[in-house]
N, C-alpha and C positions, 0 to 999 in steps of 0.2 A: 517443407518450406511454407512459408506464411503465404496467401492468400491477399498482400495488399488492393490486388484490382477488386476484389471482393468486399473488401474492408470501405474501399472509395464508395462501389456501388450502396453500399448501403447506408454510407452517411447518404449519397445522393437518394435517397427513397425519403427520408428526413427531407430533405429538401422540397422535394412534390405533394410529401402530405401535409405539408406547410405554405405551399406554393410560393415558397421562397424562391428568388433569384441564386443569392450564393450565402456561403457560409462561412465564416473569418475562424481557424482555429489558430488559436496559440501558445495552449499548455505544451510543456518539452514532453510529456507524457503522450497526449492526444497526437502529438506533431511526430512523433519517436511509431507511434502503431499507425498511421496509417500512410507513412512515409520509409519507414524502415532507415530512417537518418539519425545516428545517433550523434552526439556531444556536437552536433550542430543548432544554433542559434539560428531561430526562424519563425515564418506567417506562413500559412495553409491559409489560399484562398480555392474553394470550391466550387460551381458551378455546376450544373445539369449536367453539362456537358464537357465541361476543363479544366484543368486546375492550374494555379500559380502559386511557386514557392518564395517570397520573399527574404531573402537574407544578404548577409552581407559583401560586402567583396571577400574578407578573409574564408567564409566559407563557400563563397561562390563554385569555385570549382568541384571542389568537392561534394559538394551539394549534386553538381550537375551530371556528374558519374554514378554516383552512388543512390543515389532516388530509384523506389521501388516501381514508383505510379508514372504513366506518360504526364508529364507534368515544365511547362515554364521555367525556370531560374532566373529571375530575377534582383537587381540591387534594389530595394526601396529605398535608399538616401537621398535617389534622384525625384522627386517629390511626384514628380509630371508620369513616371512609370506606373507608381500607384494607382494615382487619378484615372490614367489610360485603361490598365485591366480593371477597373470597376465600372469604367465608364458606360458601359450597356446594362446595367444592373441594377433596378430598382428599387427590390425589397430582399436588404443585406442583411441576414442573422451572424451576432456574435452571442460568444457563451461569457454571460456577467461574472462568473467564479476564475475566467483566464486571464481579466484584462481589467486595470484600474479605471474610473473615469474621467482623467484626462487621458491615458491610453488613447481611450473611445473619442472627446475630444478631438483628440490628435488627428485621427483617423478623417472627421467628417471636417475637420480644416480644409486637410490636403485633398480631401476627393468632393465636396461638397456633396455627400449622401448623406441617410438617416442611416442607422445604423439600430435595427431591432433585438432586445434580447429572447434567445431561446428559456422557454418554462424550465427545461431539462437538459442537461449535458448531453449530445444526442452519441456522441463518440465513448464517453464516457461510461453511458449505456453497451454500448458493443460492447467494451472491455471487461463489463464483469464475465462474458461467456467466453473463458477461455478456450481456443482453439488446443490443436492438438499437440501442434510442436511447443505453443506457450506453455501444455502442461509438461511437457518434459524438461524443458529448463526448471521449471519454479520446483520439479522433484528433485532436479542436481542443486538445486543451492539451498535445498531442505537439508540433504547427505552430504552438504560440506556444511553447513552449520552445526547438522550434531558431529561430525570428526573435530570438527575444531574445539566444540565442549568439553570433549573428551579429555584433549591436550590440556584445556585450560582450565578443568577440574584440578585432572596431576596437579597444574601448576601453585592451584591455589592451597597454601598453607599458613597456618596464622603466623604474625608477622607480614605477610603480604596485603599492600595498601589496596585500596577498590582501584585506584587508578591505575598502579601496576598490572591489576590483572585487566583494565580497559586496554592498555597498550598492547600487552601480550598477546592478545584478542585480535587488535590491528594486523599486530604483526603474523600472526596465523593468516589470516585473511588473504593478506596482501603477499604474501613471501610464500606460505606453499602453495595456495590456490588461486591465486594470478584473479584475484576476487576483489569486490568492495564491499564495505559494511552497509546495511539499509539504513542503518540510525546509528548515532551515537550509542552503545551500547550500554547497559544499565547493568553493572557490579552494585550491589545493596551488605552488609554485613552487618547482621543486630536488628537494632530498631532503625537504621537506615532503610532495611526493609520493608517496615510500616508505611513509607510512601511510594504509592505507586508508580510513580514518574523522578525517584530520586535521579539526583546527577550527585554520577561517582566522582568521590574526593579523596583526602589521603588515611579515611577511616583505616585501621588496620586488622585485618580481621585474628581475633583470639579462639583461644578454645571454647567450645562450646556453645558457638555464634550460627544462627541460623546466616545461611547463604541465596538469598536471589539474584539471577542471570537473565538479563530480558537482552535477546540476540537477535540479530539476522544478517543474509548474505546478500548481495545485488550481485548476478552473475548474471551476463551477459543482457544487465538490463532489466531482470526481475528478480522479484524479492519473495525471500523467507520470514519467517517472525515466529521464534521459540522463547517460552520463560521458564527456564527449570528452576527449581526451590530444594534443598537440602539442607542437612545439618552438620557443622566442625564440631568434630564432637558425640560426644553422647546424648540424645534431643529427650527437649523437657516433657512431659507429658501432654501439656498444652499445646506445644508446636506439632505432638504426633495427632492428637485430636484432631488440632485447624486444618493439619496436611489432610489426613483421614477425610474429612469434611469435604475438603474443596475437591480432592480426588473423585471422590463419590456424584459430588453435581456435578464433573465433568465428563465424568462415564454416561452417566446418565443422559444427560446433554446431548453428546454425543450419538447415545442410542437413539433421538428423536429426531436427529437434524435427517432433512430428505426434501427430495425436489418438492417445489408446492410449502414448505412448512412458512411461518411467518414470522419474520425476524424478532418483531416484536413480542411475539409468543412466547420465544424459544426464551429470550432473556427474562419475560417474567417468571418463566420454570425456573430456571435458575433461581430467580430474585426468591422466588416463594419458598424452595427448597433451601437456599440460604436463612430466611425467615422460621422458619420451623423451626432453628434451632436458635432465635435467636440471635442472628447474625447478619441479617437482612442490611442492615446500615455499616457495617463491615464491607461490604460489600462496594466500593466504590467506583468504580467505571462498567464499560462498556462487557460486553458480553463476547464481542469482537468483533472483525472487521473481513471486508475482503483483501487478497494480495494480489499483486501483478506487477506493474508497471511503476505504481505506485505503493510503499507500503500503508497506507490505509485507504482504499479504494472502496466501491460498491463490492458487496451489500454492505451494511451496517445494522449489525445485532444488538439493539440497544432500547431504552424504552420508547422513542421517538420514532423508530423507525418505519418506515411504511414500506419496506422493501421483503418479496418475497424470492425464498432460495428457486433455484433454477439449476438444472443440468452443466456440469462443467463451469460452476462457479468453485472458486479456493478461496476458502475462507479458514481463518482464525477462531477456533472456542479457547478464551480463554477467563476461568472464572477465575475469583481472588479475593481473598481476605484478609485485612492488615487489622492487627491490634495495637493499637496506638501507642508507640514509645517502646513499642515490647520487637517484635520482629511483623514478616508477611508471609504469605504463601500466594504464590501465584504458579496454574500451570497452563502452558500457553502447546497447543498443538495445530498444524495446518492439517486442512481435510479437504480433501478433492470429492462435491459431490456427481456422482453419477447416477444413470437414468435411475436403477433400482434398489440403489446401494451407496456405501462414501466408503471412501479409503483414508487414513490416515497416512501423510507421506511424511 
């Protein structure tokens, strides 16, 4: 079982080494781990010492049974409640990435405070280190992701449109594994392929058509993210090559990720090993991300990144090569690092 008293306590160390008063969270993400309230609509107000959940009457209730942390239920509609539990509290951090600024606004209307932003997501931080039970969930919606590929492999035959096999997808998900999808799923068939972020249409995939599948599960709250690449067909030599290719930087990849590495690093191995042949600007996104709560979360493997790997983060490699008009390859795997080692789940 999760650990939300622990999860509190240590936003609240944020708080002190900031010498903050209190803390405003209100990502459904941030609000979901350190509350344990899920498809509930709500404000986490934090304090040294107490906390106040903000929502509404429809979840009032619910809210007020189901909360993990000793914590307030309160209605915020009533303007004058707000104002009250802020009312002893002088130096308020909110996180600028949860909340628009009239949000923010809004906020210093009804309670007359400043309202400071944090440099860094301080919750958001926890969550890349995933505890122990989060790593067992995010293994189960790994192993119904690839079961449901499986099926939806079978299913795919030419004559079948992209959006057919997005549906059939759904319907796996939701009807045998009592599951949600993380994203919109991504069917690619041909040079559909060629872009990385295509949205499946009523392409219909023919003989001899490269196939890309960018998937994942939300089961009970976390997320998976897989992109398998194959061929209907008998594949051209080209496509065995590009496959050939990106397989190899992923192995590789692979072999270098470990606690301490640098995200930034690991993506230019890639970039440079893609470059070698050649293919360096084929190359178009990210190197990959972390999963949890959210499917793209810390770290982030990418040129930009300043984030380094840590023990019991899950993260994403997935490299990728599209040639333009022609097809893609993308192979997308989740990896659980551990102290002296990573698993692939």
């Amino acid at each position: 079982m999760a650990d939300f008293n622990k999860r509190l306590e240590k936003t609240r160390n944020y708080l002190s080494s900031t010498k903050g008063n209190g803390l405003l969270v209100a990502s459904y993400p941030n609000v979901v781990y350190l509350t344990g309230l899920k498809d509930v609509e709500g404000l986490l107000y934090i304090t040294k010492s107490s906390s106040c959940f903000f929502t509404s009457s429809i979840y009032h209730d619910f809210a007020s049974r189901n909360i993990k942390i000793p914590s307030e239920v309160i209605d915020p509609s009533k303007k004058r409640n707000f104002k009250k539990v802020l009312s002893s509290s002088e130096k308020i951090f909110f996180i600028p990435s949860e909340s628009s600024c009239e949000r923010v606004e809004n906020w210093v209307k009804i309670s007359d405070k400043k309202f400071l932003p944090v440099k860094a997501d301080p919750v958001k931080k926890l969550r890349a280190i995933k505890e122990k039970d989060e790593i067992e969930i995010i293994k189960k919606s790994v192993q119904i992701s690839k079961s449901v590929f499986k099926e939806l492999k079978e299913f795919i035959k030419p004559g079948i449109k992209e959006i057919e096999a997005v549906g059939y997808f759904l319907y796996l998900v939701r009807k045998k594994w009592n599951a949600k999808e993380s994203f919109p799923p991504i069917v690619a068939f041909g040079e559909n392929a060629s872009f990385p972020h295509h949205a499946s249409k009523d392409r219909e995939l023919k003989e001899n058509d490269a196939v890309l599948i960018d998937f994942g599960v939300n089961f009970e709250g976390y997320h998976s993210d897989l992109t398998r690449t194959y061929y209907a067909g008998r594949p051209t030599q080209e496509f065995k090559n590009i496959y050939k290719i990106v397989e190899d930087v992923q192995k590789k990849v692979i072999e270098n990720v470990a606690e301490g590495k640098s995200c930034k690093k690991l993506f230019l191995y890639a970039y440079n090993l893609f470059e070698k042949k050649a293919l360096g600007k084929q190359f178009l996104h990210g190197l990959g991300h972390g999963i949890g709560l959210e499917i793209h979360e810390a770290p982030s493997l990418s040129s930009k990144s300043r984030d380094i790997l840590k023990e019991n983060m899950v993260i994403t490699i997935e490299p990728g090569l599209y040639i333009n008009d022609s097809f893609g390859v993308r192979i997308e795997d989740d990896i659980l690092i551990n102290k002296n080692t990573l698993q692939i789940l």
